[in-house]
TORPA-4810 file (N, C-alpha, C, O; in nm, 3 decimals):
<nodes>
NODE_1_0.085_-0.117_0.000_0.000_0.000_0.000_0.090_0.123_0.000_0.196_0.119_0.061_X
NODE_2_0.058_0.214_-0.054_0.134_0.332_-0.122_0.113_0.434_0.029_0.011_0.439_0.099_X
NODE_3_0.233_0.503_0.050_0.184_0.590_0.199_0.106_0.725_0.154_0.094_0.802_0.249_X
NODE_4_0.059_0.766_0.050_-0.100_0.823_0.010_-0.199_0.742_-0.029_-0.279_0.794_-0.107_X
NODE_5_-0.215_0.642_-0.001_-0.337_0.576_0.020_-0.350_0.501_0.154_-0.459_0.458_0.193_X
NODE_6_-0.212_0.483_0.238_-0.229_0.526_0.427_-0.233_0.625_0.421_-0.319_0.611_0.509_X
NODE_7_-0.227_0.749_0.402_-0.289_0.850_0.499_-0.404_0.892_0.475_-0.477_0.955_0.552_X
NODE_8_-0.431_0.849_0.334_-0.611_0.865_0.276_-0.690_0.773_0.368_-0.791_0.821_0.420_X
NODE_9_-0.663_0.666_0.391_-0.714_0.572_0.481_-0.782_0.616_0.636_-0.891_0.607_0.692_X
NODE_10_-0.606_0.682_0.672_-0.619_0.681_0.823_-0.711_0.816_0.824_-0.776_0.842_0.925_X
NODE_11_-0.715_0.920_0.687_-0.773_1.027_0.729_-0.928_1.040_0.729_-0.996_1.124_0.788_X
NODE_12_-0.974_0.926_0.642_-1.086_0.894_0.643_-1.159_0.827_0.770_-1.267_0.863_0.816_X
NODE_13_-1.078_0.724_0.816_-1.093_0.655_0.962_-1.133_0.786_1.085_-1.217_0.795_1.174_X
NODE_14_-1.027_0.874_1.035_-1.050_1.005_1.171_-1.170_1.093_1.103_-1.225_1.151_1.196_X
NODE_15_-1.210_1.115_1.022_-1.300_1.207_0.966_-1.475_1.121_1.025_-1.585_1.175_1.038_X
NODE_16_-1.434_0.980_1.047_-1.550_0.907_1.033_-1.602_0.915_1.208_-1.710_0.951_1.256_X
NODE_17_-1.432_0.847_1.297_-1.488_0.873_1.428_-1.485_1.010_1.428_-1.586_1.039_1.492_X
NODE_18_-1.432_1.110_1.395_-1.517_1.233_1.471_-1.675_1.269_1.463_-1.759_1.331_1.528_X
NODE_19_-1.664_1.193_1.348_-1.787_1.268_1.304_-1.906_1.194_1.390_-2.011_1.252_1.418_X
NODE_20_-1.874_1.048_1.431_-2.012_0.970_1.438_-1.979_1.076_1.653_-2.071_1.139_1.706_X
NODE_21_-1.828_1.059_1.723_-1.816_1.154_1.796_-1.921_1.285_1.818_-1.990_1.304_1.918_X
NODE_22_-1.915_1.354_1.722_-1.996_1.485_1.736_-2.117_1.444_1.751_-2.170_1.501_1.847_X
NODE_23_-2.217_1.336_1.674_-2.340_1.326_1.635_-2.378_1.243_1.768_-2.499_1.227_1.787_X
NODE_24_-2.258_1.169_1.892_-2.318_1.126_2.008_-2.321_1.206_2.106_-2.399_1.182_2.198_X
NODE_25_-2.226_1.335_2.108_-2.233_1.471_2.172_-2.324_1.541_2.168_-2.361_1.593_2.274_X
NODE_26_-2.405_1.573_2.023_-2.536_1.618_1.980_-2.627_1.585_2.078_-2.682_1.661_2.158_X
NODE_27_-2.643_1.385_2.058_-2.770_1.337_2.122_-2.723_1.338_2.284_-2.818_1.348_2.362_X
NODE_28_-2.662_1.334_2.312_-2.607_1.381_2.486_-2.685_1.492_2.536_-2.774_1.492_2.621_X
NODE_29_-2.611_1.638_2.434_-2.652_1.732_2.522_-2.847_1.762_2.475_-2.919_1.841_2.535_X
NODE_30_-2.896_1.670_2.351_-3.020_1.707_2.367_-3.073_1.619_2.481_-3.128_1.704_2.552_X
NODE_31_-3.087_1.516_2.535_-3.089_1.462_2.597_-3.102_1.532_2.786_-3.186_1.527_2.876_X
NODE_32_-2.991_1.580_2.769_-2.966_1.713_2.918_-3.032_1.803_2.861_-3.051_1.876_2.959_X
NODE_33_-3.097_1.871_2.748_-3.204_1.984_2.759_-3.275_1.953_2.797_-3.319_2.033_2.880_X
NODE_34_-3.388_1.769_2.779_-3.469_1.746_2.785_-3.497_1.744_2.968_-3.585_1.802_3.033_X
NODE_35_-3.390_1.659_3.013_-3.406_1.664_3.121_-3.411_1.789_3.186_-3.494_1.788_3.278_X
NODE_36_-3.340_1.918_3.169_-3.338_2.022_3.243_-3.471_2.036_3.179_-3.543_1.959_3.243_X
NODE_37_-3.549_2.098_3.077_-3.666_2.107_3.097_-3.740_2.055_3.160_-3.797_2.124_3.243_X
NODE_38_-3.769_1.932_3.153_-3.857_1.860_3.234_-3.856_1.870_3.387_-3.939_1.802_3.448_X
NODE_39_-3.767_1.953_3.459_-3.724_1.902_3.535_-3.689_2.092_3.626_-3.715_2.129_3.741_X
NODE_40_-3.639_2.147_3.537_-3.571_2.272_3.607_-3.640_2.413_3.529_-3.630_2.526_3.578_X
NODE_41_-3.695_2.389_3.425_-3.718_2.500_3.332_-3.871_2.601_3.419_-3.938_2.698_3.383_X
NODE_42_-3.871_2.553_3.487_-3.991_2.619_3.528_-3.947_2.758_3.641_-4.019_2.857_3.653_X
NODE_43_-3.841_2.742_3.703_-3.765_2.803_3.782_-3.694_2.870_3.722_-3.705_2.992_3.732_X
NODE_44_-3.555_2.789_3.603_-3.463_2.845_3.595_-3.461_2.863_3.435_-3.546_2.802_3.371_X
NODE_45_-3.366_2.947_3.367_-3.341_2.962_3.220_-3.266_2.876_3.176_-3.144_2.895_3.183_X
NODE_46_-3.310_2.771_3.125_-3.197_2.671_3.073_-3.128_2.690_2.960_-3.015_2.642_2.949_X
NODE_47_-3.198_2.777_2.837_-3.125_2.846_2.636_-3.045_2.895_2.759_-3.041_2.913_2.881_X
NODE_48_-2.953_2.909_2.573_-2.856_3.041_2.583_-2.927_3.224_2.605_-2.878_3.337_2.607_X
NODE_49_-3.037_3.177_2.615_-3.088_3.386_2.634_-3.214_3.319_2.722_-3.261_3.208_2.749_X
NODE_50_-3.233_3.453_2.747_-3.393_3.446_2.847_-3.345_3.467_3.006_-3.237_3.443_3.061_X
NODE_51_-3.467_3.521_3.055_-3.477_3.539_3.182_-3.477_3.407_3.282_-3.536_3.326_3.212_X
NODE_52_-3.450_3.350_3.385_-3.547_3.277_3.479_-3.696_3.308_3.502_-3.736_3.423_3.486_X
NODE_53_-3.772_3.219_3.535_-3.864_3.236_3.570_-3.891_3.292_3.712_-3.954_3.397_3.722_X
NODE_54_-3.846_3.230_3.819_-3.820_3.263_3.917_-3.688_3.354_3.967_-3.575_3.304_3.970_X
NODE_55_-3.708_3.466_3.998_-3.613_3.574_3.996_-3.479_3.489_4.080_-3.379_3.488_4.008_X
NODE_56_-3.461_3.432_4.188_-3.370_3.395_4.308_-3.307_3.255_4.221_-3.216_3.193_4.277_X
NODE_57_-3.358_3.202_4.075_-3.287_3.094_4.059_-3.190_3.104_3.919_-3.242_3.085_3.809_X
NODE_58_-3.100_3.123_3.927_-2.981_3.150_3.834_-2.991_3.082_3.674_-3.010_2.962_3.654_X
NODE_59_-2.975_3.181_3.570_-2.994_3.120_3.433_-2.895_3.025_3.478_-2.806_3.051_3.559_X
NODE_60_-2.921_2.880_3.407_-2.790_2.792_3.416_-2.662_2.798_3.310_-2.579_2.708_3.298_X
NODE_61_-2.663_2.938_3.228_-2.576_2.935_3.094_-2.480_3.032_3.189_-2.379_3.078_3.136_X
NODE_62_-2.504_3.059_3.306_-2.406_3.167_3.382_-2.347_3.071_3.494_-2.290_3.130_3.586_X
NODE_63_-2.350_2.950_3.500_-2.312_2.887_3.607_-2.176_2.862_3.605_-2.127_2.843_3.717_X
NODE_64_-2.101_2.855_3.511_-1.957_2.873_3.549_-1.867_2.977_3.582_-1.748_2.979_3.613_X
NODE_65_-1.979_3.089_3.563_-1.903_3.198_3.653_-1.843_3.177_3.813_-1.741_3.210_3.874_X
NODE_66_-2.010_3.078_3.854_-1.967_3.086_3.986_-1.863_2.959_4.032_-1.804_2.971_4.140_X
NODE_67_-1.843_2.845_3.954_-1.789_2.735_3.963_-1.759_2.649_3.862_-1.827_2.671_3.762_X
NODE_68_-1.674_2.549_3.851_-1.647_2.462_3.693_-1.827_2.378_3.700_-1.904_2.361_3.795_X
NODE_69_-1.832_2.361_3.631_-1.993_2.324_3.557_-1.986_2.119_3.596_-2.084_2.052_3.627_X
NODE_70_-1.819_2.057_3.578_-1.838_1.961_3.643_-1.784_1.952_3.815_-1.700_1.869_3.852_X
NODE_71_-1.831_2.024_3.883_-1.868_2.039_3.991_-1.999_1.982_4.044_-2.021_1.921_4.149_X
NODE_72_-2.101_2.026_3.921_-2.205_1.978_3.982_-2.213_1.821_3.979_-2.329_1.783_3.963_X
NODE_73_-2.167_1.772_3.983_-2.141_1.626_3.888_-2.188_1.502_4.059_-2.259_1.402_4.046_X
NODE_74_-2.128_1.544_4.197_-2.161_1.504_4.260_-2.280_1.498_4.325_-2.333_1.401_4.380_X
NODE_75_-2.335_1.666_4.309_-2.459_1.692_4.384_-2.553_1.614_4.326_-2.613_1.527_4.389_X
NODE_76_-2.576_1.644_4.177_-2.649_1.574_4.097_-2.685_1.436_4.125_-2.792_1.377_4.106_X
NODE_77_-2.553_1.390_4.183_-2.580_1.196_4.207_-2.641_1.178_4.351_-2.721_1.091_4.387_X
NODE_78_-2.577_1.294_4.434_-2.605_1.219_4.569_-2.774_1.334_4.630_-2.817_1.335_4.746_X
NODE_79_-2.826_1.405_4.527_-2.957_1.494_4.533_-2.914_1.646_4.561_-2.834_1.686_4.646_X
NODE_80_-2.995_1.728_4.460_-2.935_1.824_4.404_-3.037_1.896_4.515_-3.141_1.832_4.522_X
NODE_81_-3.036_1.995_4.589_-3.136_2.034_4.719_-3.080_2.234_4.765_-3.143_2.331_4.806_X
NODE_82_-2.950_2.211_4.731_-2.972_2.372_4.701_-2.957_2.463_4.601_-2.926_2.438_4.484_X
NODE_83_-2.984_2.588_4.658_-3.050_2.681_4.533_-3.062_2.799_4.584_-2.985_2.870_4.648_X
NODE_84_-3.199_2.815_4.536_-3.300_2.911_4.572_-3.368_2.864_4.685_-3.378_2.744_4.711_X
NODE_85_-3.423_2.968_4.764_-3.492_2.878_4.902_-3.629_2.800_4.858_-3.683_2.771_4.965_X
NODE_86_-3.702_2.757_4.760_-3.806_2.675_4.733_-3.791_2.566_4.649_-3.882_2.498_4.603_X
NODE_87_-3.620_2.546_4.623_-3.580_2.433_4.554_-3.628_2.340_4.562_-3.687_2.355_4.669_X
NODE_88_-3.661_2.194_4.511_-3.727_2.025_4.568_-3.556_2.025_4.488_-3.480_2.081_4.409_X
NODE_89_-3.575_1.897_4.599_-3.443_1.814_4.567_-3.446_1.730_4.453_-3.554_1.676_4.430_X
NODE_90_-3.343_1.706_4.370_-3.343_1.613_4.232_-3.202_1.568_4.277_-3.115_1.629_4.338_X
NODE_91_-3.209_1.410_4.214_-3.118_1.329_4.232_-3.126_1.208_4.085_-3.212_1.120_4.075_X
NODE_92_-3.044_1.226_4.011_-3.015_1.192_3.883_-2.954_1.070_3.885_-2.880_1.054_3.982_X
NODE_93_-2.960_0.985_3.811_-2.867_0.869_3.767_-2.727_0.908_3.634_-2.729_0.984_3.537_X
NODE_94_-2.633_0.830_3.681_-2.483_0.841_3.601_-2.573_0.887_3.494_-2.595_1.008_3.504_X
NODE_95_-2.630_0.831_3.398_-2.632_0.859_3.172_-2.668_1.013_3.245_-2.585_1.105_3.237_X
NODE_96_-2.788_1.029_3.311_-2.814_1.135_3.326_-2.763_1.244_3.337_-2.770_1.331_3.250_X
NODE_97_-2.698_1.256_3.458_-2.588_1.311_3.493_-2.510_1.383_3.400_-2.503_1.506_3.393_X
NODE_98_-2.432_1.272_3.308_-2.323_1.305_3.215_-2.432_1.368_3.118_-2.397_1.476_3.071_X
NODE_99_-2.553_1.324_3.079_-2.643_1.454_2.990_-2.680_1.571_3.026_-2.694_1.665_2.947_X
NODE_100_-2.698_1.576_3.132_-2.741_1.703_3.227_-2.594_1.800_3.183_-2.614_1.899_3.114_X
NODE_101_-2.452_1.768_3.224_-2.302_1.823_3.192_-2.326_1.873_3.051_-2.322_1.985_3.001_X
NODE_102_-2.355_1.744_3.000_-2.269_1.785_2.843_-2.372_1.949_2.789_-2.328_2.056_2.747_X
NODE_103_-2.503_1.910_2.813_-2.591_2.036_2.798_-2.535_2.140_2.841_-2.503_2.212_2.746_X
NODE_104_-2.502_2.194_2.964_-2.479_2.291_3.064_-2.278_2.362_3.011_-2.217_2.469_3.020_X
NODE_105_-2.256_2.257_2.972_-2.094_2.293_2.907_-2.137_2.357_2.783_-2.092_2.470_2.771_X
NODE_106_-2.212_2.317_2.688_-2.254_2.350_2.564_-2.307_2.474_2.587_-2.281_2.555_2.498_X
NODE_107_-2.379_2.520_2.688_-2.432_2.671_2.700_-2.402_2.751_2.751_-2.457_2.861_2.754_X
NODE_108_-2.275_2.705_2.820_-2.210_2.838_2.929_-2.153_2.969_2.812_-2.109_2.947_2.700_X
NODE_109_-2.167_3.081_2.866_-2.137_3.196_2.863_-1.994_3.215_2.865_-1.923_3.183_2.960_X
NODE_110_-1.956_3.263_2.765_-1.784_3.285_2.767_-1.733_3.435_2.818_-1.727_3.529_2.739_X
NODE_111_-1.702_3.446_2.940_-1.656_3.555_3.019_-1.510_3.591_3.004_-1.434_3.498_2.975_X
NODE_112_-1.461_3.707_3.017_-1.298_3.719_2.996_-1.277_3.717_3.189_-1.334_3.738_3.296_X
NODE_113_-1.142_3.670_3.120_-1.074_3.606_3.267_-1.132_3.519_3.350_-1.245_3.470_3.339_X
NODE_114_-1.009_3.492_3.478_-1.064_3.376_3.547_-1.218_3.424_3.609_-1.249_3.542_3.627_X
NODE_115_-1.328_3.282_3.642_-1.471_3.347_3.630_-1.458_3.272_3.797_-1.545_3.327_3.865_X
NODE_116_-1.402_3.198_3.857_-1.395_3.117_3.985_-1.271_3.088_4.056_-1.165_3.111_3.996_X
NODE_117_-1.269_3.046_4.161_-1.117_2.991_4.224_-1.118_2.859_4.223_-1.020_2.796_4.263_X
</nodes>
């Protein structure tokens, strides 16, 4: 085999996993919209624009201002209970979890400089 028809090969091989890559990232973070809707949208702003509904509960596209976004990664598993003072507690399973992230990474707000310690 001629080494331009390996690197046509291998470049096709990488063109293929990224791609099917992106299209399981896609269904991830729709997946974590669904759940934050179902689930948080009534309180909080889950898009990239819009208000909260409830004034005291934070758009979630601003949440890495206050902290890295997989932070929440524990609360989520072991019941998610603060907030705003009328929060109900939610407690997610692992797929979840990692859909709930991949959403919330996908929408954060890009701030200049460090946004946390």
């Amino acid at each position: 085999m001629s080494i331009t028809r390996l690197l046509l090969n291998a470049a096709l091989a990488l063109t293929c996993t990224t791609s099917a890559a992106a299209q399981d990232k896609a269904a991830l973070e729709r997946r974590g919209h669904a759940l934050l809707e179902a689930n948080c949208s009534r309180c909080h702003a889950i898009e990239r624009t819009g208000d909260s509904p409830h004034r005291e509960a934070p758009p979630f596209r601003t949440l890495s201002r206050r902290y890295p976004v997989d932070w929440l990664q524990e609360a989520l598993a072991e019941g998610l209970s603060t907030g705003h003072p009328d929060m109900p507690e939610f407690v997610f399973e692992v797929p979840e979890i990692d859909a709930i992230l991949a959403y919330l990474q996908s929408i954060q707000v890009k701030t200049e400089g460090p946004t946390h310690r």
